[in-house]
DRENKOL-725969 format. One record per atom (N, C-alpha, C): chain; atom name; residue in one letter; residue number from 0; x, y, z. Coordinates in pm, whole numbers. Each point is the difference from the previous one (the first is absolute). Layout:
R   chaine   atome   residu   num        u        v        w
R        A      CA        A   NUM        X        Y        Z
...
END
This chain:
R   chaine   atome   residu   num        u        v        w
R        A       N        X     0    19426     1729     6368
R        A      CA        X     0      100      -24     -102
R        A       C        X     0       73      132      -29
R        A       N        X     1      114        8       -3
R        A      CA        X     1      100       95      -28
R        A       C        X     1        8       64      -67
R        A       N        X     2       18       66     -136
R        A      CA        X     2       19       42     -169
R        A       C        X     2      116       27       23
R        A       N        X     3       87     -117     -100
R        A      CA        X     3      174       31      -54
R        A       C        X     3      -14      133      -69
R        A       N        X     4      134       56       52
R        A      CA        X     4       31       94     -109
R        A       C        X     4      110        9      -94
R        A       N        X     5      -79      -18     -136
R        A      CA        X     5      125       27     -105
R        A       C        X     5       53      107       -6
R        A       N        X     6      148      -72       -9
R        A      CA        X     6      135      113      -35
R        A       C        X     6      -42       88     -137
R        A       N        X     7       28       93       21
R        A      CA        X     7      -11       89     -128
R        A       C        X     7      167       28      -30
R        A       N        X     8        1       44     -114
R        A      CA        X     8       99       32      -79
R        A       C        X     8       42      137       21
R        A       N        X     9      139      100      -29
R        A      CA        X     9       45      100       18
R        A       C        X     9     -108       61      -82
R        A       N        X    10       30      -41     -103
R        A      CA        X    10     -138       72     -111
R        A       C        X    10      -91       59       18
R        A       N        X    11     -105     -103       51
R        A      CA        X    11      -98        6       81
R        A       C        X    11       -6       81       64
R        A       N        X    12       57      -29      129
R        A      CA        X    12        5      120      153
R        A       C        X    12       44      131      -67
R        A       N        X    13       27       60     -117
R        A      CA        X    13       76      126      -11
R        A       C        X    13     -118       34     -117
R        A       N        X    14      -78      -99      -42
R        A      CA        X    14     -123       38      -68
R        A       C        X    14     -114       61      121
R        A       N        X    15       -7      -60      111
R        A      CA        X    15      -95        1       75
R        A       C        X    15       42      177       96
R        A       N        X    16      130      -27       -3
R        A      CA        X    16       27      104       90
R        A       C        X    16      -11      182     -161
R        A       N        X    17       -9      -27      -84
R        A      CA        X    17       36       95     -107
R        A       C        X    17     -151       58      -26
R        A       N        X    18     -116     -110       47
R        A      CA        X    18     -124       25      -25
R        A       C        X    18      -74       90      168
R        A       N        X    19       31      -75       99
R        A      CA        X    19       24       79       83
R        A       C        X    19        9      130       46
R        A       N        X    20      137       78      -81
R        A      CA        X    20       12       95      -59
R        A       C        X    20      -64      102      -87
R        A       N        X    21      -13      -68      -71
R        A      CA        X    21      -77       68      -96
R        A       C        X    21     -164       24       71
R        A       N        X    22      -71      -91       72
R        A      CA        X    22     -118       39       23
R        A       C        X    22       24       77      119
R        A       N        X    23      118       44       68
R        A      CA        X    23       17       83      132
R        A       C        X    23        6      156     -106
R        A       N        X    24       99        9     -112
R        A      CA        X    24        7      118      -82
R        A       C        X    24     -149       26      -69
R        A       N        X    25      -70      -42       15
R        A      CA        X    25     -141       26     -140
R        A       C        X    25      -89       55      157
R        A       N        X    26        7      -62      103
R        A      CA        X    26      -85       63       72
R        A       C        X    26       75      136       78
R        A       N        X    27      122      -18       40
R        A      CA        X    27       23      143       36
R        A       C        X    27      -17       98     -149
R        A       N        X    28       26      -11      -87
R        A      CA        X    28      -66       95     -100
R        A       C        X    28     -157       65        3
R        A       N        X    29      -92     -152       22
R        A      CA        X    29     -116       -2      -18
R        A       C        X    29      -24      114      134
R        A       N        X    30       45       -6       93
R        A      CA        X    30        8       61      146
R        A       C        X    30       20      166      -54
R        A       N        X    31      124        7      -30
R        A      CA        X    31       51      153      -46
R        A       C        X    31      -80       44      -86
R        A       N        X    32      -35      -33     -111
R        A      CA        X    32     -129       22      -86
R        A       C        X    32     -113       56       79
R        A       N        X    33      -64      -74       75
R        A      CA        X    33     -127       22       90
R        A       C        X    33       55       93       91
R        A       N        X    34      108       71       91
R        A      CA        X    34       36       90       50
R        A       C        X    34        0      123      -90
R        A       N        X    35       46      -15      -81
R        A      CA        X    35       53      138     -108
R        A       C        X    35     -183       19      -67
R        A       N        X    36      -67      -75      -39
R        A      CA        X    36     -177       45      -20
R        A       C        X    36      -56       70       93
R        A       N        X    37       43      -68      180
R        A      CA        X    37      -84       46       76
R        A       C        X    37       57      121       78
R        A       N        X    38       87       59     -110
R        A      CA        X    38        5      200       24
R        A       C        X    38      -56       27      -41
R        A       N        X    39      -62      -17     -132
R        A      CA        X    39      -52       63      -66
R        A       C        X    39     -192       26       73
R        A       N        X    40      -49      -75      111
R        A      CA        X    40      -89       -2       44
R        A       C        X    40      -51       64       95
R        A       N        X    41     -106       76        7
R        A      CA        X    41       -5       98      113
R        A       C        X    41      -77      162      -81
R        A       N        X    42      -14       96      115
R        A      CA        X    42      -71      108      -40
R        A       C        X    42      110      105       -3
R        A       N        X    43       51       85     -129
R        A      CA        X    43       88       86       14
R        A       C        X    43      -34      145       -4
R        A       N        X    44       59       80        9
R        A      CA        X    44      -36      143      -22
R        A       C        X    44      106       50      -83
R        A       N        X    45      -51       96     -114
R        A      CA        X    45       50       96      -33
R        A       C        X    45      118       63       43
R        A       N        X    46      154        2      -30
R        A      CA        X    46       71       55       79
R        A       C        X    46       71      149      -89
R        A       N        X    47      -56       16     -133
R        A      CA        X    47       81      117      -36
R        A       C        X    47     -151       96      -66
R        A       N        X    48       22      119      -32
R        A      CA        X    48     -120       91      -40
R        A       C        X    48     -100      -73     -159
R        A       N        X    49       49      -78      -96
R        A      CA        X    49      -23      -49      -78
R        A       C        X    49      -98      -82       21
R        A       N        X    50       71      -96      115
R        A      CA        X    50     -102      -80       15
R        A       C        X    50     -100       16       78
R        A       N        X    51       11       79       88
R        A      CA        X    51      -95       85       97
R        A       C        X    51     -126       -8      -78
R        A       N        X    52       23      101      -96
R        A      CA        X    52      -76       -4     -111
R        A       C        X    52      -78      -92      -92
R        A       N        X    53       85      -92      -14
R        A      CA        X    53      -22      -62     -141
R        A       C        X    53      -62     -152      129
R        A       N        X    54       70      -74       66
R        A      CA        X    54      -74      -76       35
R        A       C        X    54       48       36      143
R        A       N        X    55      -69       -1       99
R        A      CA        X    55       42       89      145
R        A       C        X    55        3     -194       47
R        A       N        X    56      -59      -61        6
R        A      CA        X    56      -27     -126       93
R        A       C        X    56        8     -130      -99
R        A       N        X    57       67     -105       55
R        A      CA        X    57        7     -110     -120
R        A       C        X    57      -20     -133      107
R        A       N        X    58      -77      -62       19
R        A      CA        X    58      -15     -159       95
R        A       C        X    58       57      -76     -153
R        A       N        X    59       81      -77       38
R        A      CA        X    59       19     -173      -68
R        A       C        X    59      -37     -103       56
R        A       N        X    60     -100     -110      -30
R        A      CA        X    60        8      -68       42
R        A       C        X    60       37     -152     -103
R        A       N        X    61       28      -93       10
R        A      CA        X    61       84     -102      -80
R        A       C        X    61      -70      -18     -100
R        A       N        X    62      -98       12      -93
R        A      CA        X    62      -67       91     -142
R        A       C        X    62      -73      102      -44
R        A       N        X    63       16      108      111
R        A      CA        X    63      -82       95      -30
R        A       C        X    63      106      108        0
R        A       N        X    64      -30      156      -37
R        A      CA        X    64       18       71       34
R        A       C        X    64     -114      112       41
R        A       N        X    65      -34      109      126
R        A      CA        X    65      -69       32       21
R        A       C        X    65       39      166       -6
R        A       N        X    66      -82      104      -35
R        A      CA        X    66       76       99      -30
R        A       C        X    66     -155       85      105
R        A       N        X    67       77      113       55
R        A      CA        X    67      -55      105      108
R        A       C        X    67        2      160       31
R        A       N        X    68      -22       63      -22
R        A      CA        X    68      -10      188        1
R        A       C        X    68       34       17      162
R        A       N        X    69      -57      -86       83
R        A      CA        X    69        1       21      139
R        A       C        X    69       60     -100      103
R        A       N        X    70        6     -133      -43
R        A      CA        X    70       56     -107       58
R        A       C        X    70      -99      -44       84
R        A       N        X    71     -171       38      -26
R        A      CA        X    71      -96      -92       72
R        A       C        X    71      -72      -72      -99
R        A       N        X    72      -64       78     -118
R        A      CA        X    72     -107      -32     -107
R        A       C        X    72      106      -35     -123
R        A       N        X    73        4     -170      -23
R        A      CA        X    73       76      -38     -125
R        A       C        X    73     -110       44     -100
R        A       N        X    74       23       42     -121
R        A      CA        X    74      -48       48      -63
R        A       C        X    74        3     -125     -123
R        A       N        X    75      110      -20       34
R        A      CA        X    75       75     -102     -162
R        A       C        X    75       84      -57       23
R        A       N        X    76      -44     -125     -100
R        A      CA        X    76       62     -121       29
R        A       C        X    76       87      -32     -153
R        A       N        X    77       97      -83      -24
R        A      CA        X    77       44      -80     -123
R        A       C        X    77      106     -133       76
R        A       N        X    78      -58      -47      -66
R        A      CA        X    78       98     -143       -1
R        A       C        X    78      149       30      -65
R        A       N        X    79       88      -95       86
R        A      CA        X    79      132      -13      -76
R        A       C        X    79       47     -119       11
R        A       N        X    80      114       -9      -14
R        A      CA        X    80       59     -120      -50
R        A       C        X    80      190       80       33
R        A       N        X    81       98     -108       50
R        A      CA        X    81       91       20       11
R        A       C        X    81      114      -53     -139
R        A       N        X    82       20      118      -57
R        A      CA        X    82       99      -16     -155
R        A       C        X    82       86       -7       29
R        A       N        X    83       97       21      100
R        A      CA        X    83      159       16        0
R        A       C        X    83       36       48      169
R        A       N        X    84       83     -126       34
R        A      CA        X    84       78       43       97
R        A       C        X    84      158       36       28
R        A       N        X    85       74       47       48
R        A      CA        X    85      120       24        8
R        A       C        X    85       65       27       99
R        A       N        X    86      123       73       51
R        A      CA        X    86       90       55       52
R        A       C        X    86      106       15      -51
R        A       N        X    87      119      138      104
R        A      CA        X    87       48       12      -67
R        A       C        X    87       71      123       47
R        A       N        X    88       88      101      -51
R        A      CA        X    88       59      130       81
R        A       C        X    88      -93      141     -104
R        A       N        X    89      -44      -47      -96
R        A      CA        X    89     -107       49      -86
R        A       C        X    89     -177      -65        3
R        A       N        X    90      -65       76      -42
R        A      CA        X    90     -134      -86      -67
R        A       C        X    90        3       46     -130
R        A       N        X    91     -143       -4      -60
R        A      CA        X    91        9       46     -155
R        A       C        X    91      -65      114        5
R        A       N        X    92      -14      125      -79
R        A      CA        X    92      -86       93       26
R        A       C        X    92       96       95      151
R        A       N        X    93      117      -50       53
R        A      CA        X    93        1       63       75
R        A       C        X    93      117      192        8
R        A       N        X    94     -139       81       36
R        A      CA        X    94      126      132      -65
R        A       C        X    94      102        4       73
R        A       N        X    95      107       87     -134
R        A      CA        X    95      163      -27       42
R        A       C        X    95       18       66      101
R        A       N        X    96     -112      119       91
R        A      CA        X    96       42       70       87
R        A       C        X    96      -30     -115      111
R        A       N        X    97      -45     -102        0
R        A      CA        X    97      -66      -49      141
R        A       C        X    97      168     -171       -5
R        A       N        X    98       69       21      -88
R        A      CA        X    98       83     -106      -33
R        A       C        X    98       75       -7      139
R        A       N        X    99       39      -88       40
R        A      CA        X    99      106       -7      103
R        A       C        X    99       62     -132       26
R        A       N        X   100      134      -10      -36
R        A      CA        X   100       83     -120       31
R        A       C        X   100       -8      -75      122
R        A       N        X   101      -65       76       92
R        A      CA        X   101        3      -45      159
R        A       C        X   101     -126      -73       -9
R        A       N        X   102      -62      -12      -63
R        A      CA        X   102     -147      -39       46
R        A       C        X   102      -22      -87     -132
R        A       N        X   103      -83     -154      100
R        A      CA        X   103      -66     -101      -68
R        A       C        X   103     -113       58       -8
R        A       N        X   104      -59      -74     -134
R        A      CA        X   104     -157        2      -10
R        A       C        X   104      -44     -114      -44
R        A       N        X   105     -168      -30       17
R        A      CA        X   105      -66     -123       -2
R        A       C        X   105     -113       87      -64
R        A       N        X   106      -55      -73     -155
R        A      CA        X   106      -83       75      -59
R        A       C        X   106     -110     -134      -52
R        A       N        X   107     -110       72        5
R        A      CA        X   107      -90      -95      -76
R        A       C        X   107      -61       94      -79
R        A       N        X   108      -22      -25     -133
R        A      CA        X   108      -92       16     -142
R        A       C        X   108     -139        2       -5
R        A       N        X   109     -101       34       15
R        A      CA        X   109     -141     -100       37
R        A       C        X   109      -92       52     -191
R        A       N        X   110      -32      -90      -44
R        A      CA        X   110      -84       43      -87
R        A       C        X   110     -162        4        3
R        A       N        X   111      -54      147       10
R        A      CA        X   111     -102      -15       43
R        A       C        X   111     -124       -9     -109
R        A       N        X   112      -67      -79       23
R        A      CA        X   112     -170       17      -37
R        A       C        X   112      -63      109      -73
R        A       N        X   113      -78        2      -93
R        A      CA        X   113      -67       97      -43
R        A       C        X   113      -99       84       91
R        A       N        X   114      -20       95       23
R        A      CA        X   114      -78      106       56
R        A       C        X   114      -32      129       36
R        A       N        X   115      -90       65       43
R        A      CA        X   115      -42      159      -47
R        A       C        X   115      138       69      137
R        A       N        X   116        6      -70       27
R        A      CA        X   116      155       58      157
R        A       C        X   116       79       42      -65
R        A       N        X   117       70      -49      -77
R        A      CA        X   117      120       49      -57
R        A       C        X   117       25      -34     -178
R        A       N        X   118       63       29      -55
R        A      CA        X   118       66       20     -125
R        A       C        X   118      100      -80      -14
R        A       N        X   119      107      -33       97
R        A      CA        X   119      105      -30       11
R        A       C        X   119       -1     -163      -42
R        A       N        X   120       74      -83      -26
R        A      CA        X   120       27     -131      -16
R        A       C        X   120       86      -92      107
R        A       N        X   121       67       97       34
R        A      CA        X   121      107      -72       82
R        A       C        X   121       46      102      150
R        A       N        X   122       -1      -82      134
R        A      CA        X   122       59       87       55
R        A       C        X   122      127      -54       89
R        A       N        X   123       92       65       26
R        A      CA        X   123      141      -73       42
R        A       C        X   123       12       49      129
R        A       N        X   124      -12      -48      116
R        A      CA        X   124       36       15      129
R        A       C        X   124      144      -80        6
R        A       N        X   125       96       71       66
R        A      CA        X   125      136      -23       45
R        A       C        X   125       13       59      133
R        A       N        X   126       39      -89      101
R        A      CA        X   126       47      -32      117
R        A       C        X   126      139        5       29
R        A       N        X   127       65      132      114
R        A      CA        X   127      135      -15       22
R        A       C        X   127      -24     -139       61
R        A       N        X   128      128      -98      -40
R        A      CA        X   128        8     -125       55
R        A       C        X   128      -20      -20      176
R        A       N        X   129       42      105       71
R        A      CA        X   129        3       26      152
R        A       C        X   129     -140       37       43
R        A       N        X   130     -125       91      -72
R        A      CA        X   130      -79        4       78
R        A       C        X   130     -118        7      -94
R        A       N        X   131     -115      -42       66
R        A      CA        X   131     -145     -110       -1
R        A       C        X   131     -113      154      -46
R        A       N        X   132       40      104       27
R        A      CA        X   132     -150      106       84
R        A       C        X   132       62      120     -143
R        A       N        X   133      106      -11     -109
R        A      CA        X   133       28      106      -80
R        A       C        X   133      -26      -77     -128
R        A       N        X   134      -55       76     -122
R        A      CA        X   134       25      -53     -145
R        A       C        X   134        7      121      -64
R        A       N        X   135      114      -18      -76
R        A      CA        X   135      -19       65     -172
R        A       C        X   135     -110      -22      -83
R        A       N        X   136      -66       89      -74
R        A      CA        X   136      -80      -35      -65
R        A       C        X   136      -13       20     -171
R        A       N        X   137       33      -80      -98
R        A      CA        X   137        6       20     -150
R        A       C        X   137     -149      -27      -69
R        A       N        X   138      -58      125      -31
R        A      CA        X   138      -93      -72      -80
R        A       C        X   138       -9      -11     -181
R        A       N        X   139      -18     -107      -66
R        A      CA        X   139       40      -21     -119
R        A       C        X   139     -115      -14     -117
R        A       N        X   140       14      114     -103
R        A      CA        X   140     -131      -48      -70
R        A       C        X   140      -43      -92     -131
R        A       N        X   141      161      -82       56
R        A      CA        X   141       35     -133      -95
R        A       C        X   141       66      -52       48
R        A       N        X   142       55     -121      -53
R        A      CA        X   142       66     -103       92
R        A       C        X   142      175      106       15
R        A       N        X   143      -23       45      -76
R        A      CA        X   143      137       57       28
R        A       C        X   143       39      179       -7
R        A       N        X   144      -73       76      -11
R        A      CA        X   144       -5      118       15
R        A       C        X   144      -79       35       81
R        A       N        X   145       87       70      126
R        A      CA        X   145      -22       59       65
R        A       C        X   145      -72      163       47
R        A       N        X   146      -61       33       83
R        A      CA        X   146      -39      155      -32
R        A       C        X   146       32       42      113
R        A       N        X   147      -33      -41      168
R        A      CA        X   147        8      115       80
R        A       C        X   147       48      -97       63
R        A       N        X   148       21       48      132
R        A      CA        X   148      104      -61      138
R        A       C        X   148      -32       80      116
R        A       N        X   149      -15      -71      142
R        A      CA        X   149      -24       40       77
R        A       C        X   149       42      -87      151
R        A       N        X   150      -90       27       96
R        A      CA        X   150       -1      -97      104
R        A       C        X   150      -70       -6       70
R        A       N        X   151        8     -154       93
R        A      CA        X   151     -135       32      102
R        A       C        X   151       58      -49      109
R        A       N        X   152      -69       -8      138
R        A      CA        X   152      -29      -19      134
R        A       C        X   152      -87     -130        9
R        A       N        X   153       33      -77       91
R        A      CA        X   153      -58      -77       76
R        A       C        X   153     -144       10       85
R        A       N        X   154      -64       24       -4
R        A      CA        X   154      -55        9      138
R        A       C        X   154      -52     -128       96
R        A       N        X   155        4       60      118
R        A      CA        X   155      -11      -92      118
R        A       C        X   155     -159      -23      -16
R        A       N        X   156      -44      -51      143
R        A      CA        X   156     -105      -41       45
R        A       C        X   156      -61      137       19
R        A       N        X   157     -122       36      -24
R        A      CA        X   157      -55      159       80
R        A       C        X   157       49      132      -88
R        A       N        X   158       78      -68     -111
R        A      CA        X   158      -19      111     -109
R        A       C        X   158      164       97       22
R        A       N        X   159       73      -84       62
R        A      CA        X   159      123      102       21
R        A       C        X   159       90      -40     -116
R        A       N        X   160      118       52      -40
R        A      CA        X   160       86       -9      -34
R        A       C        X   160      110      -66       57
R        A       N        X   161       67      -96      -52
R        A      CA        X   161       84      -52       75
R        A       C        X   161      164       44       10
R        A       N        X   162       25       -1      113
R        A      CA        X   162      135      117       54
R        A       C        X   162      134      -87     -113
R        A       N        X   163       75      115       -8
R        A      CA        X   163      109      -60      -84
R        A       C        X   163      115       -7      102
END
């Protein structure tokens, strides 16, 4: 046996085709969302004397953060949580010497966990929009005041740095 098909109405078909839409836009978002998190993932290094210092090695992994003196023995751990994402030709926290009209950025907020690692509340990694292996780094000791700035490195597989 066959199944007739009823005619639908203009209505209709421009309801069906509008929903369509809309669930093609919610998942490429949902998509870009999950791209722009999964920079933030990975083992970085220290890239200016501050942080050398202050935290030389940082692994993320999708709720942790892991903090390192040497980049073998994690020492410390805190949980986070992602507060704020963005982009943009700015981030927040970002100094006026590092400003540049030429250059996108992609920043995430993370609010971290209580623990003996750090002091800090908040830390802001920003991504030139073009490449995966560099971040800015803001760390905040409130949701909105800022104290120091820095950056880090990527590293590869085997403990390298990844080439710019």
């Amino acid at each position: 046996m066959q199944k007739k098909l009823l005619p639908i109405t203009t209505q209709e078909a421009f309801m069906h085709i509008a929903k369509m839409f809309a669930a093609l836009a919610l998942a490429w978002t949902a998509s870009a969302t999950q791209a722009q998190e999964s920079k933030l993932l990975g083992t970085w290094q220290g890239g200016d004397k501050r942080l050398e210092a202050t935290i030389p090695f940082l692994r993320i992994s999708p709720s942790h953060l892991y903090f390192s003196r040497d980049g073998k023995k994690w020492e410390c751990k805190t949980a986070y949580v992602i507060a704020n994402m963005g982009s943009g030709d700015r981030y927040p926290g970002q100094p006026e010497i590092f400003q540049s009209k030429n250059r996108k950025w992609e920043y995430q907020k993370i609010r971290l966990g209580k623990s003996r690692c750090t002091q800090m509340a908040y830390f802001l990694f920003a991504f030139p929009a073009d490449e995966n292996d560099y971040a800015d780094f803001v760390e905040y000791v409130d949701e909105s005041k800022h104290t120091a700035s820095g950056h880090f490195y990527r590293l590869k597989k085997g403990g390298k740095v990844s080439s710019l």
